[in-house]
Backbone bond lengths (Angstrom), bond angles and torsions (degrees), N, CA, C in turn:
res aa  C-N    CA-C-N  psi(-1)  N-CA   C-N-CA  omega(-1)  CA-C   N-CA-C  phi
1 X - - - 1.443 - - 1.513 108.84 -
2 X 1.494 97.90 147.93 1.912 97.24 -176.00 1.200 101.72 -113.66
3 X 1.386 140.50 145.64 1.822 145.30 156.59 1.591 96.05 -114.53
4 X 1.170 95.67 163.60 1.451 122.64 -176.81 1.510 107.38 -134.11
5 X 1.307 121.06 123.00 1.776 124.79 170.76 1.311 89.33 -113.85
6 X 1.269 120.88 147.26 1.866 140.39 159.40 1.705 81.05 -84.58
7 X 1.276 96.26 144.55 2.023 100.80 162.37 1.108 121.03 -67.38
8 X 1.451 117.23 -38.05 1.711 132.82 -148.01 1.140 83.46 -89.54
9 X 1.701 148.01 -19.62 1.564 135.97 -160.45 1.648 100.25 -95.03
10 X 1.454 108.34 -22.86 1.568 132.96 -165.57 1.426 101.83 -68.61
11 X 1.524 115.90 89.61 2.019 105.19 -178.77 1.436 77.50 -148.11
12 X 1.531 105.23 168.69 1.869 124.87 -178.76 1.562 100.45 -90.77
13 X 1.291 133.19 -35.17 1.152 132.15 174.32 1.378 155.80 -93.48
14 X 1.699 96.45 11.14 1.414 139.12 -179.41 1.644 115.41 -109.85
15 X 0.977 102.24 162.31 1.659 107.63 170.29 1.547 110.77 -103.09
16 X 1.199 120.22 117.72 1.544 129.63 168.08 1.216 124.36 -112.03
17 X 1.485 120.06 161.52 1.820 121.65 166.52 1.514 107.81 -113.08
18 X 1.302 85.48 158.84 1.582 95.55 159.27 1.622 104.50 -122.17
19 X 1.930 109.84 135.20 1.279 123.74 166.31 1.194 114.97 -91.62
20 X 1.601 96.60 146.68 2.089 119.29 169.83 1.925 88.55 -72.95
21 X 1.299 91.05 174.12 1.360 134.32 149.77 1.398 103.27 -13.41
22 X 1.180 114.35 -87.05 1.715 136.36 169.59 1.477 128.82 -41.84
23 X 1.900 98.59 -13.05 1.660 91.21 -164.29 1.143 116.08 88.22
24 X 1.263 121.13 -19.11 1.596 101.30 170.84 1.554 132.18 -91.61
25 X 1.086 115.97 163.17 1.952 121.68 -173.00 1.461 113.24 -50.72
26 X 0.926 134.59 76.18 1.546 133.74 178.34 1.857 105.72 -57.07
27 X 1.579 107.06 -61.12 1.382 139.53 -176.27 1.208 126.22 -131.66
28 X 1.934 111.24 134.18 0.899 117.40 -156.34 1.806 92.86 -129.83
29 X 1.316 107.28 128.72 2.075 100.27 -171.38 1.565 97.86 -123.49
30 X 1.081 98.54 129.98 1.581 102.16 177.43 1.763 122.09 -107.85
31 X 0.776 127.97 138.80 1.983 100.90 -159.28 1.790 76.25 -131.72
32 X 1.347 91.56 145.45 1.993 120.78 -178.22 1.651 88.66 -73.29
33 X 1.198 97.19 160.03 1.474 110.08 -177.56 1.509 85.49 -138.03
34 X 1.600 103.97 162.22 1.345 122.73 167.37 2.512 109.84 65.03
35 X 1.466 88.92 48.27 1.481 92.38 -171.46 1.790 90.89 -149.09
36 X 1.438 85.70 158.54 1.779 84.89 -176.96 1.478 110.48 -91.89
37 X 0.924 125.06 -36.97 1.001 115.20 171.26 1.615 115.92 -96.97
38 X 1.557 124.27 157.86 1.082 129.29 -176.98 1.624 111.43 -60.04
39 X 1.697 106.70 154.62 1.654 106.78 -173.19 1.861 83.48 -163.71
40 X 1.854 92.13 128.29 1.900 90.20 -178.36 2.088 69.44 -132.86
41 X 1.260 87.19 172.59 1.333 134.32 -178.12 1.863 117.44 -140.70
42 X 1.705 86.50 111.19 1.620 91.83 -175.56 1.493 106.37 -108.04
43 X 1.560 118.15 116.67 1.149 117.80 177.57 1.474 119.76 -107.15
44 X 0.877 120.82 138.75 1.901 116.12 174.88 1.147 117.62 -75.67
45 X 1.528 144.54 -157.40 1.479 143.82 -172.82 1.363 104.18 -70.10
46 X 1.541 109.67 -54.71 1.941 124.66 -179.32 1.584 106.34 -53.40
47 X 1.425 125.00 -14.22 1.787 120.18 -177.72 1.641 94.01 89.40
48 X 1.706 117.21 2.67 1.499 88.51 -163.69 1.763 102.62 -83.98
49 X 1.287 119.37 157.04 1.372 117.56 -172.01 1.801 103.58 -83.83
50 X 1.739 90.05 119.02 1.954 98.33 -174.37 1.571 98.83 -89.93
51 X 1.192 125.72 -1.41 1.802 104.14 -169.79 1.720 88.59 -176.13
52 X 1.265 137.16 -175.98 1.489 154.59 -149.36 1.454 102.57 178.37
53 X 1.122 134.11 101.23 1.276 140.09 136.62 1.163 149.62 -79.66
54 X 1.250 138.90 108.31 1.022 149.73 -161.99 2.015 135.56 -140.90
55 X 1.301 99.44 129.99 1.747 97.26 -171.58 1.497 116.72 -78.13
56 X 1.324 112.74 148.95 1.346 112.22 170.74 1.484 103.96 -84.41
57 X 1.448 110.45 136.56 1.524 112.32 -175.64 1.225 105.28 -86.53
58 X 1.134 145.52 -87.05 1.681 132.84 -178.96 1.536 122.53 -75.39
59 X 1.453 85.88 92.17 1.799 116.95 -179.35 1.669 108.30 -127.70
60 X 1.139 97.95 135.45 1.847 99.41 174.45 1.761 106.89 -74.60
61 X 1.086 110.72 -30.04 1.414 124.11 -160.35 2.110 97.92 -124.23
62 X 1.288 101.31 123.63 1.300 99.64 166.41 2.082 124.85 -36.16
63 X 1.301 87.88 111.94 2.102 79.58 171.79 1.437 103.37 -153.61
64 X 1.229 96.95 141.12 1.421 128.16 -179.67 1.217 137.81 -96.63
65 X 1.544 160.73 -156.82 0.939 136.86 -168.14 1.413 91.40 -177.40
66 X 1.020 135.07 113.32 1.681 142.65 164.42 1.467 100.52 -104.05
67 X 1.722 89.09 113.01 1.633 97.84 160.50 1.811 125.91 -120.10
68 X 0.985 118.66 115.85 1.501 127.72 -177.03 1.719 110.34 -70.35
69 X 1.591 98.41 147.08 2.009 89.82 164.51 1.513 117.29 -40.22
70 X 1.502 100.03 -55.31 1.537 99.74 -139.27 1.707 97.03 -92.83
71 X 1.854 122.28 28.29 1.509 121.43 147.79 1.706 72.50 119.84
72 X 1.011 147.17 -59.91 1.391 125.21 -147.70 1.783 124.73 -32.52
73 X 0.701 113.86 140.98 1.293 115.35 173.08 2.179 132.36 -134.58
74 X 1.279 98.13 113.19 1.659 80.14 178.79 1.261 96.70 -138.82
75 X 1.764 99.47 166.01 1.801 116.24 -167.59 1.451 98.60 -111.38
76 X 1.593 119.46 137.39 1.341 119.88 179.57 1.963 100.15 -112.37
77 X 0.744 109.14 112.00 1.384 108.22 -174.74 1.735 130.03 -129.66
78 X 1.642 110.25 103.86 1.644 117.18 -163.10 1.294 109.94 -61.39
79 X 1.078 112.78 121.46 1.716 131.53 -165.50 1.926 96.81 -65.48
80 X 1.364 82.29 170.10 1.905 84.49 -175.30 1.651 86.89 -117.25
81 X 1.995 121.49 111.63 0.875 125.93 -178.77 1.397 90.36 -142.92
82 X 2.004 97.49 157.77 1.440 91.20 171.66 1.552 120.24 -130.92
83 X 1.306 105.81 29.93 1.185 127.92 134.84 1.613 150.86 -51.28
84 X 1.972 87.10 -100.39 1.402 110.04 176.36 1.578 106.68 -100.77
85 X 1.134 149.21 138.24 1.678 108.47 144.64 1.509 124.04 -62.90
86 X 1.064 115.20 164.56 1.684 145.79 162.49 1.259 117.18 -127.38
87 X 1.611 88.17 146.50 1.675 99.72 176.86 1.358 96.93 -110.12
88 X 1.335 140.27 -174.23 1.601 156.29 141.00 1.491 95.09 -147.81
89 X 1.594 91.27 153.89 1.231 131.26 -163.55 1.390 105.00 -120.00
90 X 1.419 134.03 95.45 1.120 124.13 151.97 1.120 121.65 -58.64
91 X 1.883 110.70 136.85 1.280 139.42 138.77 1.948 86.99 106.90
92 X 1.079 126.88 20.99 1.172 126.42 179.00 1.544 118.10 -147.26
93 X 1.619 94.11 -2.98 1.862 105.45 166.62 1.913 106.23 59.00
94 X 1.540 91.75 34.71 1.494 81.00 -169.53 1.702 109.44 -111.77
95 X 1.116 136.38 124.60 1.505 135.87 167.93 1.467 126.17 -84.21
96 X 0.994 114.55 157.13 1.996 90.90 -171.21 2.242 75.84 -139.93
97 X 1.248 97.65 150.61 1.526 108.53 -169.18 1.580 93.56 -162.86
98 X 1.595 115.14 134.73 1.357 122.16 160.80 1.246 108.64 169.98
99 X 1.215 122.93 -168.55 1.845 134.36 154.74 1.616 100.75 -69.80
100 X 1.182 98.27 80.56 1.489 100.29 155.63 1.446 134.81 -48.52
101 X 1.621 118.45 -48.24 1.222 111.58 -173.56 1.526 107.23 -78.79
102 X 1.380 115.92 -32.22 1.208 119.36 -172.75 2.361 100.77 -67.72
103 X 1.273 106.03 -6.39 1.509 115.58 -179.72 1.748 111.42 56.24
104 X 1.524 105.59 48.76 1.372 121.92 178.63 1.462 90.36 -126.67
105 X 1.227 131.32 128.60 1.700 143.70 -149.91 1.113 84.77 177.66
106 X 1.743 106.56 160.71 1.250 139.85 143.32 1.827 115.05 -127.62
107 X 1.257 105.37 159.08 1.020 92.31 151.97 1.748 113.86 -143.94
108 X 1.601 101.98 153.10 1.409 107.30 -151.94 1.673 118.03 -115.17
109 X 1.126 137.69 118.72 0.990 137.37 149.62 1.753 135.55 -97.77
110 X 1.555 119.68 124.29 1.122 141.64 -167.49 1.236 106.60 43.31
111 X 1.502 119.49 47.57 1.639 119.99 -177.14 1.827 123.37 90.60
112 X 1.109 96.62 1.96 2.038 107.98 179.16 1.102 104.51 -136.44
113 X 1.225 131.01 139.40 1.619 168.88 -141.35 1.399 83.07 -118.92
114 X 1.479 108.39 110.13 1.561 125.30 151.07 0.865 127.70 -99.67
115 X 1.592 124.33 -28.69 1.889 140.91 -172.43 1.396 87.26 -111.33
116 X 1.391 143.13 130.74 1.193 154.84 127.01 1.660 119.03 -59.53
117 X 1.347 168.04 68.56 1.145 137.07 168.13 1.912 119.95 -92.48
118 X 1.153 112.80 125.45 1.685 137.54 172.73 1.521 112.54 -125.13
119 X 1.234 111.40 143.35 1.047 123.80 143.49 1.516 127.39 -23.76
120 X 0.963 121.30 114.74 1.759 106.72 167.87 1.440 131.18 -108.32
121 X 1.367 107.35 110.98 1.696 113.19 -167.91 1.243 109.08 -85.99
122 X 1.155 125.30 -16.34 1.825 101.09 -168.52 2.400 80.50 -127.50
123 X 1.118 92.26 57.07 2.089 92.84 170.60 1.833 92.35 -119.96
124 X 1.367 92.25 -179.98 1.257 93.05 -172.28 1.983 106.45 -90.70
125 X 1.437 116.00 131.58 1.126 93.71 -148.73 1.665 151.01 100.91
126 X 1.424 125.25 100.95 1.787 102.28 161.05 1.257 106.34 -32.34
127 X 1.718 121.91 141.63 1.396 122.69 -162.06 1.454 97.89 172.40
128 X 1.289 114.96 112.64 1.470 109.32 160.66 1.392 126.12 -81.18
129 X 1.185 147.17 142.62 1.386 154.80 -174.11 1.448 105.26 -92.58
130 X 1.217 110.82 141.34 1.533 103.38 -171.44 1.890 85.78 -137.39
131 X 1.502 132.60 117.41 1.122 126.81 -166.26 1.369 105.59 -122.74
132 X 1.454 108.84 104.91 1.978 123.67 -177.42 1.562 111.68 -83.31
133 X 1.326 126.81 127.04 1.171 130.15 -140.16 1.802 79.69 -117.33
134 X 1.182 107.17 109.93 1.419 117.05 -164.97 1.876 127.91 -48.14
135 X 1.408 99.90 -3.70 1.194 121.45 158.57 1.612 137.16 -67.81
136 X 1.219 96.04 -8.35 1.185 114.58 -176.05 1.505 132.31 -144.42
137 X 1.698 123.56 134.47 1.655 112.32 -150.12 1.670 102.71 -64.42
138 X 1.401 111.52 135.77 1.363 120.43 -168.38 1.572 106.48 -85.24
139 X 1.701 113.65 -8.42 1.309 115.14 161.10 1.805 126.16 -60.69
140 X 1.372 80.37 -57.01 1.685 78.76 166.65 1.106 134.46 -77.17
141 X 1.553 104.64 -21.52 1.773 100.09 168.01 1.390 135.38 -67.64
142 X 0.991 103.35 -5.95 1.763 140.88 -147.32 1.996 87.91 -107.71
143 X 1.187 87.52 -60.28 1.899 94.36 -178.44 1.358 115.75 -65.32
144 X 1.082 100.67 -20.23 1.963 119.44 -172.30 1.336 110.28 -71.35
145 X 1.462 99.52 -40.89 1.920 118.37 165.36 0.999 111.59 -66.85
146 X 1.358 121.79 -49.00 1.459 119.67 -170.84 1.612 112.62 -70.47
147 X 0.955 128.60 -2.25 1.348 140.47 -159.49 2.277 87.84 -104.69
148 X 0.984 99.54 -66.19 1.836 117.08 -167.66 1.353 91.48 -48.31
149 X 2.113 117.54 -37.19 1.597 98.65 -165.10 1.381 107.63 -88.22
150 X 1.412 120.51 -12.35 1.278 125.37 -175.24 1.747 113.97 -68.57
151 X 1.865 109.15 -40.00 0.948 107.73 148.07 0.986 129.64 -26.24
152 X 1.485 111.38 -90.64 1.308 134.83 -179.51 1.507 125.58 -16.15
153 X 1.641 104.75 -41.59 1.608 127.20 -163.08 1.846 100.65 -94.21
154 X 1.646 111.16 -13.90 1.076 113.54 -161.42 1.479 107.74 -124.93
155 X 1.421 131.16 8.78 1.306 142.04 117.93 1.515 130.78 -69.77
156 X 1.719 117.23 -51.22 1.684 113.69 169.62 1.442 105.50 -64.80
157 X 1.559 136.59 -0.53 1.648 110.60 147.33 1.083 112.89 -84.90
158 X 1.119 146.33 -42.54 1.404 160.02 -160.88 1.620 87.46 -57.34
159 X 1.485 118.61 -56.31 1.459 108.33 -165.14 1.408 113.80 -53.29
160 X 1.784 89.22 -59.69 1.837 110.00 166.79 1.488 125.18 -7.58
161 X 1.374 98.11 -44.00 1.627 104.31 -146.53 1.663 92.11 -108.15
């Protein structure tokens, strides 16, 4: 399965979608405003809430918290490297490694790329492509991203400032 995020729609305190193939609303994430630590809301077409995200506030190292309806739970947590960064994924053996800022990632389990994310040049739109390798729940893969951009958004202020 493919989603599409525009960047510029991509903020913690706004309401955004994510598009299919077609352009249409697959996902809709809503992120809490006015909290210290980060909080998104993943809704599907029905508004019903597919996943809960949320940061741990006193962490040396960025970590996150994916929570599902039906109790699942996994920790996405940016490795302390002084290289590349890394993410791991508890309880799903999953690592995510790439040009992050440039939003060219994978993410990997037991050696195979299940989450694809690139840039997408010929979609409708600046638009990153986010490509779910049908083997795997596209809820959490989907949250796994959302987790890297939150990063992402929560170091380039840090620089900012």
């Amino acid at each position: 399965m493919k989603l599409y995020l525009k960047q510029k729609l991509f903020s913690w305190g706004d309401k955004f979608h994510l598009y299919d193939e077609n352009g249409d609303v697959s996902y809709t994430v809503e992120g809490e405003v006015f909290t210290l630590a980060k909080k998104l809301h993943v809704l599907d077409v029905l508004q019903n809430e597919a996943a809960y995200i949320h940061q741990e506030f006193w962490s040396f190292l960025p970590r996150f918290y994916i929570t599902k309806p039906d109790g699942e739970e996994y920790e996405v947590v940016k490795e302390f490297t002084f290289l590349h960064p890394c993410y791991t994924v508890s309880g799903l053996n999953w690592t995510v490694e790439g040009d992050f800022w440039a939003h060219d990632y994978e993410v990997i389990e037991n050696g195979r790329t299940v989450v694809d994310v690139s840039k997408a040049w010929f979609s409708w739109g600046d638009a990153y492509e986010i490509d779910i390798d049908d083997s795997v729940d596209e809820i959490t893969a989907l949250c796994v991203v959302l987790v890297i951009d939150a990063v992402l958004a929560a170091e380039a202020a840090a620089a900012a400032s």
